[in-house]
Biotite code that builds the C-alpha atoms (Angstrom):
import biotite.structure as struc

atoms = struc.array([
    struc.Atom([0.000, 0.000, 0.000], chain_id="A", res_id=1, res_name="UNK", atom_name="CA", element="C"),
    struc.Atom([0.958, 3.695, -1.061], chain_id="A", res_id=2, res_name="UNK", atom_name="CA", element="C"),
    struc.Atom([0.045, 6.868, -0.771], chain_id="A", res_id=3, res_name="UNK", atom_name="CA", element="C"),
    struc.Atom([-0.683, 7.987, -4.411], chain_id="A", res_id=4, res_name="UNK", atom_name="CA", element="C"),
    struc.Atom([-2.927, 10.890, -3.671], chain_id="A", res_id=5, res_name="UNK", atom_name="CA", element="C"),
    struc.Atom([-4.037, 13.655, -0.850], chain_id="A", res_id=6, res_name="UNK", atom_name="CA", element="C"),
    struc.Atom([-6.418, 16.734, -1.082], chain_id="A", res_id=7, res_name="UNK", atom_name="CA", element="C"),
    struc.Atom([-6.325, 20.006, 0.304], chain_id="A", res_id=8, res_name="UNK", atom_name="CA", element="C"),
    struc.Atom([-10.125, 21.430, 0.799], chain_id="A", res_id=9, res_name="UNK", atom_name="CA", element="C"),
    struc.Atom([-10.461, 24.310, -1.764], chain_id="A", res_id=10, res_name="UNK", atom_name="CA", element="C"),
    struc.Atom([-13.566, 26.700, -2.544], chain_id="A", res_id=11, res_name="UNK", atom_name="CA", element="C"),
    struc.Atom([-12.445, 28.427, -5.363], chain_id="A", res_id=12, res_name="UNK", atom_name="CA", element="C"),
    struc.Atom([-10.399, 26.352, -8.217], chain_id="A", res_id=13, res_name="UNK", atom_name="CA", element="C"),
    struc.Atom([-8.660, 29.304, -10.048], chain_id="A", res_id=14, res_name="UNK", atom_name="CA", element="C"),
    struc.Atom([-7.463, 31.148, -6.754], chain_id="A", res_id=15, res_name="UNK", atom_name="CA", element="C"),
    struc.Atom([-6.368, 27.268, -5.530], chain_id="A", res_id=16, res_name="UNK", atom_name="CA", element="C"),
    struc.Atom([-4.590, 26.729, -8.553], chain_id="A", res_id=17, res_name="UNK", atom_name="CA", element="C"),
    struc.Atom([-3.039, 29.920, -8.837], chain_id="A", res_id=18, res_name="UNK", atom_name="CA", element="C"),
    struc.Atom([-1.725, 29.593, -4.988], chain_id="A", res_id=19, res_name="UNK", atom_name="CA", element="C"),
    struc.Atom([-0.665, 26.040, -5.643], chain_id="A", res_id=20, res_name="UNK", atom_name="CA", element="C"),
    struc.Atom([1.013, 26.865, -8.304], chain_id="A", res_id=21, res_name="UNK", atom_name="CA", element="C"),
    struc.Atom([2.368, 30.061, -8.634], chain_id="A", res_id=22, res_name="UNK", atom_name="CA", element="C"),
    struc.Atom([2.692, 30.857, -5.120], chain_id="A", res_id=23, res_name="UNK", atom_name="CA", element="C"),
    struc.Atom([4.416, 27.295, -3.585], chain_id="A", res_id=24, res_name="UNK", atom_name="CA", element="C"),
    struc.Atom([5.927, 26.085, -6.926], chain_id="A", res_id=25, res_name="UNK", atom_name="CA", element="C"),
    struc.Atom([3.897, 23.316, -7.368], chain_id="A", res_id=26, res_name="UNK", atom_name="CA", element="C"),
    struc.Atom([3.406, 22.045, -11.134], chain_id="A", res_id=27, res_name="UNK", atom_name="CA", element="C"),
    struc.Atom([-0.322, 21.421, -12.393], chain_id="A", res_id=28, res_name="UNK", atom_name="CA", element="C"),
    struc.Atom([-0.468, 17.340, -13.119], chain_id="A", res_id=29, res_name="UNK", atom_name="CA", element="C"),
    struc.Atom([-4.271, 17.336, -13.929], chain_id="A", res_id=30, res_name="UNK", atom_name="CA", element="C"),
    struc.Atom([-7.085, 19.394, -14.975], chain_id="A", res_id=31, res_name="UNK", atom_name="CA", element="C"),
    struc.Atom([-9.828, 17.512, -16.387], chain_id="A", res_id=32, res_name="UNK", atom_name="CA", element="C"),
    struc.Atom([-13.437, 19.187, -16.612], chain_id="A", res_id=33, res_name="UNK", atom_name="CA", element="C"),
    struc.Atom([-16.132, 16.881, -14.790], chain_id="A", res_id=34, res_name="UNK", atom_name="CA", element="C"),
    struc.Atom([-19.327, 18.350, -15.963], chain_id="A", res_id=35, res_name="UNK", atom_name="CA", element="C"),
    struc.Atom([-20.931, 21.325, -14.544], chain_id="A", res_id=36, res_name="UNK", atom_name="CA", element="C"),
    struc.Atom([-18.056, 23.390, -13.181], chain_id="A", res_id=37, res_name="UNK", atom_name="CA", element="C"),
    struc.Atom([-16.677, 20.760, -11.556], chain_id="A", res_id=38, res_name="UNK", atom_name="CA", element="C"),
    struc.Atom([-13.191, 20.059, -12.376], chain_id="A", res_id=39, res_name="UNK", atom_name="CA", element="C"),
    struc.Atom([-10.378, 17.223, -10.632], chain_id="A", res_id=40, res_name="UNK", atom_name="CA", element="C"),
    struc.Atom([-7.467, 19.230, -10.449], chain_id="A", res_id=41, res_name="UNK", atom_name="CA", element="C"),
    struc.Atom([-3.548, 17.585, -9.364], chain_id="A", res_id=42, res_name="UNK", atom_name="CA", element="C"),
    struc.Atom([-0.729, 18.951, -8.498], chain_id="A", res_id=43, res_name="UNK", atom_name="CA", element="C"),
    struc.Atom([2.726, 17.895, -7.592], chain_id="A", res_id=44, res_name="UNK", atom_name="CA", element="C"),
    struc.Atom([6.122, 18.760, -6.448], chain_id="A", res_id=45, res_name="UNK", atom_name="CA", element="C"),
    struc.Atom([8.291, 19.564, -9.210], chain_id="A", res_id=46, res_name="UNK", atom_name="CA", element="C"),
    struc.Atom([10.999, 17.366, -7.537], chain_id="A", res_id=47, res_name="UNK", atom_name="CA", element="C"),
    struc.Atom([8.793, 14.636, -7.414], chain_id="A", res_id=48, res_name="UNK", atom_name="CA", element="C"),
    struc.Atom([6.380, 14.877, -11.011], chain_id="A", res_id=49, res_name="UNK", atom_name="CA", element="C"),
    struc.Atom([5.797, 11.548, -10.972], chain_id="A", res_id=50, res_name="UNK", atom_name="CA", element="C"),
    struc.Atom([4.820, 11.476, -6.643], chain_id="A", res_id=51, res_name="UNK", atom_name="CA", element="C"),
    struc.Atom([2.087, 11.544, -4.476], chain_id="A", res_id=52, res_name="UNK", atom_name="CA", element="C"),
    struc.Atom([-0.654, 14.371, -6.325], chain_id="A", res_id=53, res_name="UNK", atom_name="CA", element="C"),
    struc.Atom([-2.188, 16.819, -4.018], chain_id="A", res_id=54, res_name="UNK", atom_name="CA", element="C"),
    struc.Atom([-6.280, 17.041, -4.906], chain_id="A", res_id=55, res_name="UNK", atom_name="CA", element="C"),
    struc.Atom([-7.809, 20.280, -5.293], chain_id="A", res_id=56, res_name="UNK", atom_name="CA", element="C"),
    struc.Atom([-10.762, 19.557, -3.001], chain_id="A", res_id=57, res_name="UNK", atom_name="CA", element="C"),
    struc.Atom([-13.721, 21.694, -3.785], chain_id="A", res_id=58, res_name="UNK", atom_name="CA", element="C"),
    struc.Atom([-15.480, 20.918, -0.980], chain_id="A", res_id=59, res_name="UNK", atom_name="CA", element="C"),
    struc.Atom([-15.093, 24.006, 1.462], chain_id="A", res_id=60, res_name="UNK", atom_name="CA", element="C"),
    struc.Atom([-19.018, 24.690, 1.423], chain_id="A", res_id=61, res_name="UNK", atom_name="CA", element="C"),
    struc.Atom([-19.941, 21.292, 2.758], chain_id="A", res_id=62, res_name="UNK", atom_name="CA", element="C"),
    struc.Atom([-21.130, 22.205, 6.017], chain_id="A", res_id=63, res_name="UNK", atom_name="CA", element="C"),
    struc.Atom([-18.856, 19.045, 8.041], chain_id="A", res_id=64, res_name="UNK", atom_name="CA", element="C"),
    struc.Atom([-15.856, 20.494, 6.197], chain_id="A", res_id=65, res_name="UNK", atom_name="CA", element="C"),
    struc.Atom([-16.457, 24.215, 6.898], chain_id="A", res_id=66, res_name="UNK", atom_name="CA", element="C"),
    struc.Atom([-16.869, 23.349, 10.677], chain_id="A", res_id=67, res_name="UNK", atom_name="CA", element="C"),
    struc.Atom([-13.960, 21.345, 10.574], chain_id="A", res_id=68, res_name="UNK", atom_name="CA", element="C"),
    struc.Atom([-11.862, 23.836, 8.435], chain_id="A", res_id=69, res_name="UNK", atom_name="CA", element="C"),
    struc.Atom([-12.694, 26.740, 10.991], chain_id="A", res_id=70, res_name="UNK", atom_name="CA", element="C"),
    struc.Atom([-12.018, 24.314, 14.236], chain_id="A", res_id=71, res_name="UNK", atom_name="CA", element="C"),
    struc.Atom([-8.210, 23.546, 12.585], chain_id="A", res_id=72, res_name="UNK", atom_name="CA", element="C"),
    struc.Atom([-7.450, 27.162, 11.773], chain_id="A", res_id=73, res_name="UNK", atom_name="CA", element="C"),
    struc.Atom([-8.912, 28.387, 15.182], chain_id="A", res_id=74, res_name="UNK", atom_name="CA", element="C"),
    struc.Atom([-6.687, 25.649, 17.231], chain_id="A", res_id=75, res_name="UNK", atom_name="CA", element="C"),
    struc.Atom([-3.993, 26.813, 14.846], chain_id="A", res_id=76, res_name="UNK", atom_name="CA", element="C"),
    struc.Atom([-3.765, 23.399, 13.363], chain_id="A", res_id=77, res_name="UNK", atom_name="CA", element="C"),
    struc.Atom([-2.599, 22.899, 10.109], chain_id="A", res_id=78, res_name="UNK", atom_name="CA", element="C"),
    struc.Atom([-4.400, 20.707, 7.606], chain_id="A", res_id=79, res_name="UNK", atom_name="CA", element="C"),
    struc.Atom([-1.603, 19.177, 6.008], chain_id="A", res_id=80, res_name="UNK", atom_name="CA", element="C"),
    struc.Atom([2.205, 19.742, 5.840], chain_id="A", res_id=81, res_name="UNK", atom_name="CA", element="C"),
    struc.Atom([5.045, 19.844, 3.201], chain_id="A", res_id=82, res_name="UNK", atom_name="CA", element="C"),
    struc.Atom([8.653, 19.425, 3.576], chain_id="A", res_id=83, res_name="UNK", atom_name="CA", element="C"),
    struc.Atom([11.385, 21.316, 2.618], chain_id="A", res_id=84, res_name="UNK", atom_name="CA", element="C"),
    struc.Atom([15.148, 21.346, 2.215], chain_id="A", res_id=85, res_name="UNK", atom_name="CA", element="C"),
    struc.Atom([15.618, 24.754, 4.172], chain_id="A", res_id=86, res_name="UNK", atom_name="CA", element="C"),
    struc.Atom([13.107, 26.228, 5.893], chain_id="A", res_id=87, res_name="UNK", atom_name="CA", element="C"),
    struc.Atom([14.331, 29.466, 6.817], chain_id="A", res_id=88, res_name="UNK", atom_name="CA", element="C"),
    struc.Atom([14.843, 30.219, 3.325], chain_id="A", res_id=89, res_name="UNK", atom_name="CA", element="C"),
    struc.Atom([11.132, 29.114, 1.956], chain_id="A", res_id=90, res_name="UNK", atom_name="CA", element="C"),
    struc.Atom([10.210, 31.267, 4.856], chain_id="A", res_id=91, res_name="UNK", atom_name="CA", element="C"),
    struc.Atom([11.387, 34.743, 3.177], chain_id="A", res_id=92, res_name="UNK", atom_name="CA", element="C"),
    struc.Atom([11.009, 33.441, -0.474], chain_id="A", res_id=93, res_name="UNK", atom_name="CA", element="C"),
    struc.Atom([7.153, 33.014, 0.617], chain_id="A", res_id=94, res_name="UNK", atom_name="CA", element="C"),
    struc.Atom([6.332, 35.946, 2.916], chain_id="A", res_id=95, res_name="UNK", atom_name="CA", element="C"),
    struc.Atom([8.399, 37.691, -0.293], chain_id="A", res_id=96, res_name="UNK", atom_name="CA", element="C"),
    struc.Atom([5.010, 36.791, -2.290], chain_id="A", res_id=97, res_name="UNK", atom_name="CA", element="C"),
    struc.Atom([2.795, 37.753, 0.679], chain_id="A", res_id=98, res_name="UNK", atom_name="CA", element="C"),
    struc.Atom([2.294, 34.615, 2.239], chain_id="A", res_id=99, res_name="UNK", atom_name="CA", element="C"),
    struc.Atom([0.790, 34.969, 5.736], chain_id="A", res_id=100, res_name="UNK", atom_name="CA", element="C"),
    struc.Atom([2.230, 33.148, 8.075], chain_id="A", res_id=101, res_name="UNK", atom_name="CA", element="C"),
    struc.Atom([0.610, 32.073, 11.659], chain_id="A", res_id=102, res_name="UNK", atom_name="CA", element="C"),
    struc.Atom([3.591, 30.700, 13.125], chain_id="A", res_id=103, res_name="UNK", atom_name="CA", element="C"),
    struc.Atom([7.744, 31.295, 12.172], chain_id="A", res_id=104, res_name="UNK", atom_name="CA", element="C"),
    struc.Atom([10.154, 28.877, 11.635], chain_id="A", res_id=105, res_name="UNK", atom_name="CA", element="C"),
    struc.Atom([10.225, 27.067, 15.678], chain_id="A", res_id=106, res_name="UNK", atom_name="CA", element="C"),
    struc.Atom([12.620, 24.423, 16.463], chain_id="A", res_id=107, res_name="UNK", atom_name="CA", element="C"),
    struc.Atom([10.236, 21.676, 17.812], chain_id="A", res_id=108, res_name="UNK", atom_name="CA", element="C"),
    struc.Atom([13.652, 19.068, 18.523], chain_id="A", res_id=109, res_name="UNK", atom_name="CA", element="C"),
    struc.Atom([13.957, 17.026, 15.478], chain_id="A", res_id=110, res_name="UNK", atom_name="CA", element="C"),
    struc.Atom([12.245, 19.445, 12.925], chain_id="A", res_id=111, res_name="UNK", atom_name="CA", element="C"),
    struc.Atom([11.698, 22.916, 12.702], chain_id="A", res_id=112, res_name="UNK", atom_name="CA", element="C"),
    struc.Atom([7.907, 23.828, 11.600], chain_id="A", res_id=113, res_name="UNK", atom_name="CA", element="C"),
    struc.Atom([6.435, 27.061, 10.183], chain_id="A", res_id=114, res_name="UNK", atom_name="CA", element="C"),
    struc.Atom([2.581, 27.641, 9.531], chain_id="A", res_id=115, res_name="UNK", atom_name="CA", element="C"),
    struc.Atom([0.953, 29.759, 7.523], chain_id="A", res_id=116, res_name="UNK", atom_name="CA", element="C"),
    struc.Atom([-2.687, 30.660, 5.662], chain_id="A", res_id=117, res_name="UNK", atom_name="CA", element="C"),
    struc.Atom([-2.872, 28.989, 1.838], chain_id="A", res_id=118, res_name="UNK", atom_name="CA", element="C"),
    struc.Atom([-5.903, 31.548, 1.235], chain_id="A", res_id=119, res_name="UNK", atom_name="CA", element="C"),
    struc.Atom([-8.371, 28.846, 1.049], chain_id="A", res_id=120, res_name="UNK", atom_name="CA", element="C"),
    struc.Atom([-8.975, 28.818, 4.560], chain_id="A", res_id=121, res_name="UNK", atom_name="CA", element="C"),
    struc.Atom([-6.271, 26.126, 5.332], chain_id="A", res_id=122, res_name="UNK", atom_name="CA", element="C"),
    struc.Atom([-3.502, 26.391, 7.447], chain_id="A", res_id=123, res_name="UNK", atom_name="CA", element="C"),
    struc.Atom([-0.101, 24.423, 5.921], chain_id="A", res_id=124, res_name="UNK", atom_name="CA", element="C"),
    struc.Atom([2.831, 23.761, 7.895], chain_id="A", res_id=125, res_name="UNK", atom_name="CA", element="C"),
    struc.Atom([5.998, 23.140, 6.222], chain_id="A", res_id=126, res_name="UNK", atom_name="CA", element="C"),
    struc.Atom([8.871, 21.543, 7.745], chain_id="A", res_id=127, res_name="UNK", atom_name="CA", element="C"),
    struc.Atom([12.068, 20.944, 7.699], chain_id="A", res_id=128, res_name="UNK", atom_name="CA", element="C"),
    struc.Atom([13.701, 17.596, 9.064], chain_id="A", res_id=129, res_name="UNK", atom_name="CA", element="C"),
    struc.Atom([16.998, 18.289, 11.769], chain_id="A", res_id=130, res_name="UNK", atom_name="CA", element="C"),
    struc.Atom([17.256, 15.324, 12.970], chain_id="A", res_id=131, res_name="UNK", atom_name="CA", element="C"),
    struc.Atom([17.989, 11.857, 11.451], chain_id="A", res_id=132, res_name="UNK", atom_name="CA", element="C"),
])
């Protein structure tokens, strides 16, 4: 067993995208139109085009995932998390592009974790490993 796929709850698929993509550097995978607006959009690391692919979830206006969205970000929980080779350095390259961030880079012992706001009412930590 493998993890192939993950989501990330979205409410807007062009100001998702956009984030996802221009904003963190991920590269669009898939975009394939379902029928009525509804698309199933991928994306994935560029170091990795062939990895896991993070959903596009456009399921923010489901009532269970609003309440649970709004419980997360008010316990300052992040949704999901990324990793990343240096962490103080993603730090200024994203609050560089206006990326809000809820927490700075905090040695937690093995890793050092930073949180911040993806504008689609998730927070994302993103992490960076210290200790083998």
């Amino acid at each position: 067993m493998k993890i192939s796929l993950t989501s990330v709850s979205i409410g807007d698929y062009d100001q998702a995208l956009k984030f996802y993509t221009e904003v963190l550097g991920f590269v669009k995978k898939l975009d394939i139109p379902l029928g009525g607006g509804a698309r199933w959009i991928t994306v994935v690391s560029p170091e990795a085009p062939d990895g896991t692919e993070l959903l596009l979830e456009p399921n923010a206006d489901y009532p269970a995932m609003k309440a649970l969205k709004e419980s997360l970000v008010q316990d300052g929980i992040p949704f999901t998390a990324f990793e990343v080779k240096d962490i103080h350095q993603e730090y200024e390259r994203l609050k560089n592009l206006g990326v809000e961030f809820i927490t700075e880079p905090t040695d937690v012992g093995s890793s050092i974790v930073a949180i911040f706001d993806d504008t689609c009412g998730n927070l994302i930590q993103i992490y960076q490993v210290t200790a083998g």
